[in-house]
C-alpha atoms as one frame of an Amber mdcrd trajectory, in Angstrom:
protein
 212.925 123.302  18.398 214.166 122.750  21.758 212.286 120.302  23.756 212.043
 121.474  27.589 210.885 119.420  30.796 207.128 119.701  31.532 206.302 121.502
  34.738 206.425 119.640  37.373 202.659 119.431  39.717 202.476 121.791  42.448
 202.097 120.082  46.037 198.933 119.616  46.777 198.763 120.717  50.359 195.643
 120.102  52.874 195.519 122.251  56.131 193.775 120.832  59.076 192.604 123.278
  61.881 189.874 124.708  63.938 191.173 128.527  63.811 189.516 129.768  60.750
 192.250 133.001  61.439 195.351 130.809  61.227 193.665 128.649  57.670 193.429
 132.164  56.707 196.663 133.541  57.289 198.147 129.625  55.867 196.163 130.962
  52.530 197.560 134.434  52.305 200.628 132.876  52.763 200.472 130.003  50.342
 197.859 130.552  47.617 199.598 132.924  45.540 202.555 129.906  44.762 202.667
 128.219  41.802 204.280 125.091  43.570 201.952 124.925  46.132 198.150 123.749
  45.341 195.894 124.210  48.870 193.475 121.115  47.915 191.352 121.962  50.838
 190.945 122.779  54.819 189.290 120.319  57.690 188.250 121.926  61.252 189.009
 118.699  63.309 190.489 115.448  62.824 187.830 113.258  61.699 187.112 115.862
  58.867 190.427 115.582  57.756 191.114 111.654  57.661 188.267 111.625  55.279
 189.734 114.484  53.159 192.602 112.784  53.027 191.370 109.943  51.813 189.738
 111.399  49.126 192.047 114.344  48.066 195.237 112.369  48.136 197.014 115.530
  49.693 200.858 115.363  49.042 201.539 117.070  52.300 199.399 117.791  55.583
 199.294 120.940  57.941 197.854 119.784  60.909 196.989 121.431  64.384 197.677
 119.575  67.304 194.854 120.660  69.552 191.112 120.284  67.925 187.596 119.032
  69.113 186.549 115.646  68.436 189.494 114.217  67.384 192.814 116.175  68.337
 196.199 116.244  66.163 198.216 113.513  68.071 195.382 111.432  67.453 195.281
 112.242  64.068 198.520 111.721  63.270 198.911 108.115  64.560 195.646 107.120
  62.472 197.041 109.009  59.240 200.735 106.815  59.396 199.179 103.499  60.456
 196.837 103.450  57.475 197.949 106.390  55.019 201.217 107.677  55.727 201.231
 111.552  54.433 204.493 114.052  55.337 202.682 115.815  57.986 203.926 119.147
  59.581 202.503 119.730  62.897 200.517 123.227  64.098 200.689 124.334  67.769
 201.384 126.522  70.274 203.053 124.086  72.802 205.028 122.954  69.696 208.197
 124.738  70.081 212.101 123.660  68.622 213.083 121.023  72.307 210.202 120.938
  73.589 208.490 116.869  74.914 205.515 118.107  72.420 207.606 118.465  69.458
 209.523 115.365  70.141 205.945 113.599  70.557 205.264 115.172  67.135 207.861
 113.724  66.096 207.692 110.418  67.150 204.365 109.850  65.798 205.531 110.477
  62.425 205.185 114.112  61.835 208.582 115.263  59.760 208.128 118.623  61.096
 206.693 121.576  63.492 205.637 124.854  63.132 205.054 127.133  66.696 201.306
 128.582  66.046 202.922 132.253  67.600 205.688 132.181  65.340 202.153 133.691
  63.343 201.798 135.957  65.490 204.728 137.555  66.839 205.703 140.483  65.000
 208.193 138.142  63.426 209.690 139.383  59.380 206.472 138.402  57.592 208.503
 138.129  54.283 210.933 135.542  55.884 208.474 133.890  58.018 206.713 132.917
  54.818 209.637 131.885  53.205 210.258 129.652  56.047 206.752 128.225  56.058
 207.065 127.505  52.183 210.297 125.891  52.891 208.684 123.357  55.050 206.218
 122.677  52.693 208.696 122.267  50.034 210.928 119.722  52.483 208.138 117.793
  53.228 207.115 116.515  49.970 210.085 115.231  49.027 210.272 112.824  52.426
 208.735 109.332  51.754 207.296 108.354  55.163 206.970 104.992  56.206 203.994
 103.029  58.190 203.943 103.111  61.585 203.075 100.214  63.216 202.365 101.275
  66.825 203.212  97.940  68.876 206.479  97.473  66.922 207.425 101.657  65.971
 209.367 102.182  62.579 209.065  99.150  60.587 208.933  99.518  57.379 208.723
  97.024  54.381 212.110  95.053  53.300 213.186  95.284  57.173 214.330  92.662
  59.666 212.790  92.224  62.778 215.594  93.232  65.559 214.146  89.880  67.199
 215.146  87.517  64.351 218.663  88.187  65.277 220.847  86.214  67.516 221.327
  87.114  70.635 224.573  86.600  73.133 224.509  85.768  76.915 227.620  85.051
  79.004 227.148  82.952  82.416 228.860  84.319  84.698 229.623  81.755  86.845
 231.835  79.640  84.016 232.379  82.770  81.503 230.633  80.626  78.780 228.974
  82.010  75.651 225.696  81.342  75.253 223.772  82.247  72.065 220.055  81.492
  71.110 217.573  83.036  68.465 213.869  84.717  69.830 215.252  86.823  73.067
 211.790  87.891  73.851 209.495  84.423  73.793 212.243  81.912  75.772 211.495
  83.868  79.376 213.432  85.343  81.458 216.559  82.265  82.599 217.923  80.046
  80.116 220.969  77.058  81.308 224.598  77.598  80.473 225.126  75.480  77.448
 228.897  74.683  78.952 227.776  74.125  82.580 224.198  74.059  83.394 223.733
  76.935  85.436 220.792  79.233  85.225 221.308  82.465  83.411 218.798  85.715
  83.992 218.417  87.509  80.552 217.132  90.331  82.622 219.534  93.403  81.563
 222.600  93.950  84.205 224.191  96.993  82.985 227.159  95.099  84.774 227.583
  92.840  82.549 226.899  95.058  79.266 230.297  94.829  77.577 232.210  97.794
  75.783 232.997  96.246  72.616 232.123  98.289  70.202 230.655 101.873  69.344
 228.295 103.401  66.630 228.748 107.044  66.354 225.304 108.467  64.805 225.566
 112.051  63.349 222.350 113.758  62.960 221.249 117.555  61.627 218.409 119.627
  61.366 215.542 116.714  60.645 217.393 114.666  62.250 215.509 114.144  65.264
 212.719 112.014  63.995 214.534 109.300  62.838 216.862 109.086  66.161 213.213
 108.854  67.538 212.575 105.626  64.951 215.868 103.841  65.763 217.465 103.964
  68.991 213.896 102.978  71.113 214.579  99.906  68.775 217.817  99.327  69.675
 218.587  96.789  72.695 220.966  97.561  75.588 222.046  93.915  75.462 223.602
  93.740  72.326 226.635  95.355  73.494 228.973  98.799  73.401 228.112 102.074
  73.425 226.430 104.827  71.134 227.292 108.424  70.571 225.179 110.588  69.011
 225.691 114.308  67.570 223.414 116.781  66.687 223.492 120.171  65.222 221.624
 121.924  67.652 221.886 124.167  70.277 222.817 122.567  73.831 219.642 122.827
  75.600 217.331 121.791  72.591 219.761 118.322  72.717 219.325 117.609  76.521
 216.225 117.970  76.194 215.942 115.552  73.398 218.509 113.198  75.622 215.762
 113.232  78.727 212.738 112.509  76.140 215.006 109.794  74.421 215.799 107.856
  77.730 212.332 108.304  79.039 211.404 106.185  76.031 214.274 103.573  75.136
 215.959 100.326  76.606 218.745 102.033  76.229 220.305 104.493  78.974 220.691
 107.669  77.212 222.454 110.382  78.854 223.699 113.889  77.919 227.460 113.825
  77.543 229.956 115.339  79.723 233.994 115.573  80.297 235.106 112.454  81.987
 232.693 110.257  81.942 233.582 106.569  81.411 231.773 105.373  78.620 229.414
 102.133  79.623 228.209  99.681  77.721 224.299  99.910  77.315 224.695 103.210
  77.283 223.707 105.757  74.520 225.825 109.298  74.749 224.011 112.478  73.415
 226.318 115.668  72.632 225.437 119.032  70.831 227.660 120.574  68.154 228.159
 123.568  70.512 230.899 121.008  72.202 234.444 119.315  71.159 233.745 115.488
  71.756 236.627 113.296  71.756 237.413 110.171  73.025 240.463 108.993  75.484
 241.686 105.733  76.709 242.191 106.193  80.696 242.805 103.507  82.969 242.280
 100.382  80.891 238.622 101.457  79.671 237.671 104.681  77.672 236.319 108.119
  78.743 234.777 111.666  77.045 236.811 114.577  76.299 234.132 117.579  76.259
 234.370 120.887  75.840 233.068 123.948  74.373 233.356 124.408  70.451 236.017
 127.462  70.066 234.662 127.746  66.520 231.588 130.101  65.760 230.796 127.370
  63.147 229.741 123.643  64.800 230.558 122.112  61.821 233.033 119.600  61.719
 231.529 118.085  65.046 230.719 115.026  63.878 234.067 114.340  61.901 236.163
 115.251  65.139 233.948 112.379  66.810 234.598 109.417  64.331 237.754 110.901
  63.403 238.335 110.238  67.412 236.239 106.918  67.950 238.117 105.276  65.136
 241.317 106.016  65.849 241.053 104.005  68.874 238.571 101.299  68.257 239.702
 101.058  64.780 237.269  98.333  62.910 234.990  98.339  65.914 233.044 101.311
  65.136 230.348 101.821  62.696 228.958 105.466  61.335 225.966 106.578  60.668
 224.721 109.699  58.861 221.294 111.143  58.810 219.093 114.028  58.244 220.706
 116.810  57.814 221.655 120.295  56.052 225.224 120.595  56.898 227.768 119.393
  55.109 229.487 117.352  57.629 230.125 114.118  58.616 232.076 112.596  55.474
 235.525 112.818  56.529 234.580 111.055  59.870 232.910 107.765  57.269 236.473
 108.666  55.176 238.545 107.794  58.448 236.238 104.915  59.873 236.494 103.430
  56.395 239.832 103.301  56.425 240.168 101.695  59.767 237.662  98.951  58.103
 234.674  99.911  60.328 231.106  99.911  58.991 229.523 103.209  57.276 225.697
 103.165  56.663 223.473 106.416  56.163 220.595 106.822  56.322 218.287 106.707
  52.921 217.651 110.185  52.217 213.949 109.788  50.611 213.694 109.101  54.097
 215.295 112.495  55.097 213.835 115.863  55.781 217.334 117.650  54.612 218.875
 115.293  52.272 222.497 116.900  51.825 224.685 115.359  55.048 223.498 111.655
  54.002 223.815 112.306  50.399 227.313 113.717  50.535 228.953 110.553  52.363
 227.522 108.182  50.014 228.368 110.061  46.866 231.556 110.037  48.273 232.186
 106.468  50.019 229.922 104.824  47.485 227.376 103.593  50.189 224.779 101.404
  50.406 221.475 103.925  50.673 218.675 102.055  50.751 217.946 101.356  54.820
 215.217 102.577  56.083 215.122 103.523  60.103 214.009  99.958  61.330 216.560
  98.812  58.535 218.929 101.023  59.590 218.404  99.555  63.627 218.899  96.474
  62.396 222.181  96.856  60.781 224.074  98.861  63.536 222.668  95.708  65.936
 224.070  93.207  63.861 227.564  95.124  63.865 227.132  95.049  68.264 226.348
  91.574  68.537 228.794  90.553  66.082 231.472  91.378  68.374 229.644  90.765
  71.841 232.544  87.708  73.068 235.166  90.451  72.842 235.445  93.527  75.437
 237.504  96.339  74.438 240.549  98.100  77.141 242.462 100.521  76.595
């Protein structure tokens, strides 16, 4: 007798909203799945951190806009003391939108526009879709969210344990010390006594090095868990690619800066890349990078190919070629199958490669592929993950890269 695999448990899936029409519509949609167990509905936030509590839900639906206690709300009490995946309900919740990215940044994994229920959209694929997020969700292992220091998670260094680099500027002298945010704002030249601000002159922000981040659909919340960790002074530059349309990314760019230490900026032909500076392109362009003039500036322009992908290998394919072993890669969420042969070619120039653990991924298969491949370490998390690409900036901070 052949001995098969038990079934595996359907998801047990709590929806959270005050529109008795849209729990309904949720139900038609999901209750007739086998893989998909609705464990039971809450009408307003306070309802549903006590459901969740007690029904150990494996994923949540939950509507951002409810009485007593609304959804934003809700979310940042359900990840501080019981992280659940958590896909967001709205109306104002639509793909590059500041609501979504708030969503987002809270801890939600994903979105769903409330009129995308209405709209005379397929019904057949619509609920396909909706089961697909369910599906996607599950399988995501969210961290805690510590409010007052955002994306920690357990096994992760604290950015501030890491040494940090100043350079006086009247005798050029290196200047390193541990704690950068309890010493003040002046320290003394160790070399010649002079006082040193440590408050951030982009001026003196050195190009040194560059961490190209590649990023697909999903990958949007974790961007919004590590680069508001990242700080401006430790050096270089980072670019950033995402599979998405053009104006879904500047929009992201604008909520990003609004947000981070870090300058972040959309992209465009001919800029001179800064550092303390954080470059955000979409797939829809051809990023490359030049020397000019003793520093280094973008090449941008629009992607001849009906297919984007291949985007993010043209970048590190680019970035390495040039900076050689001071670049590091990094891979995260995402479905397309890109992104390896750009690790392949910083590899080989003896840069750094990290991705992104993909428990920690809403689409698994752009992280996954790289380290299958490159044999990578997969275990950092998105404050680990911070961590890491600082180290590899202030590593190098005494050096400044020309062209």
């Amino acid at each position: 007798m052949t001995q098969t695999d038990p079934p595996m448990s359907p998801i047990k899936l709590l929806i959270v909203d005050d529109s008795w029409v849209l729990r309904r519509v949720l139900r038609g949609t999901l209750s007739q799945r086998d893989d998909v167990k609705i464990v039971g509905e809450a009408t307003n936030g306070v309802e549903a951190l006590g459901m969740i509590l007690e029904l150990g839900p494996d994923v949540v639906m939950l509507d951002a806009e409810m009485p007593l206690m609304d959804g934003m709300m809700t979310l940042q009490h359900l990840m501080i003391h019981t992280p659940v995946p958590t896909i967001m309900l709205s109306s104002l919740c639509k793909a590059g939108t500041p609501r979504s990215f708030d969503a987002l940044k809270y801890g939600a994994v994903d979105f769903i526009s409330k009129n995308s229920f209405f709209q005379g959209i397929d019904g057949t694929a619509h609920s396909k879709l909706v089961i697909q997020k369910v599906i996607d969700a599950s399988q995501v292992v969210v961290p805690t969210i510590d409010l007052m220091n955002q994306g920690t998670e357990s096994g992760a260094t604290s950015a501030s344990s890491l040494e940090k680099v100043v350079f006086c500027e009247d005798c050029g002298a290196r200047n390193s010390f541990k704690s950068w945010q309890s010493i003040g704002h002046n320290i003394k030249c160790q070399n010649c006594g002079d006082e040193i601000s440590l408050i951030g002159n982009k001026r003196y922000r050195r190009m040194n090095y560059i961490t190209v981040i590649g990023a697909g659909e999903g990958g949007y919340a974790n961007l919004l868990q590590i680069i508001p960790n990242l700080n401006p002074e430790m050096g270089g530059a980072v670019f950033i690619m995402i599979h998405d349309k053009t104006d879904n990314v500047e929009s992201f760019a604008q909520y990003l800066d609004a947000i981070s230490d870090f300058q972040v900026i959309l992209g465009e032909n001919g800029m001179t890349v800064e550092g303390g500076c954080c470059y955000v392109f979409s797939s829809e362009k051809q990023v490359e990078l030049s020397p000019f003039s003793g520093q280094y500036r973008l090449q941008v322009a629009a992607n001849q190919t009906t297919d984007p992908a291949g985007a993010i290998n043209r970048l590190m394919i680019s970035t390495s070629s040039l900076l050689k072993h001071r670049v590091t890669g990094v891979l995260l969420s995402g479905k397309e199958n890109d992104g390896k042969e750009g690790m392949e070619a910083i590899k080989k120039q003896k840069g750094t490669c990290l991705v992104l653990n993909p428990n920690y991924c809403l689409h698994k298969s752009m992280p996954r592929e790289a380290y299958d491949h490159l044999k990578l370490q997969d275990d950092l998390g998105t404050a680990a993950l911070a961590v890491s690409i600082q180290k590899c900036h202030f590593g190098t901070k005494e050096n400044v890269i020309t062209a």
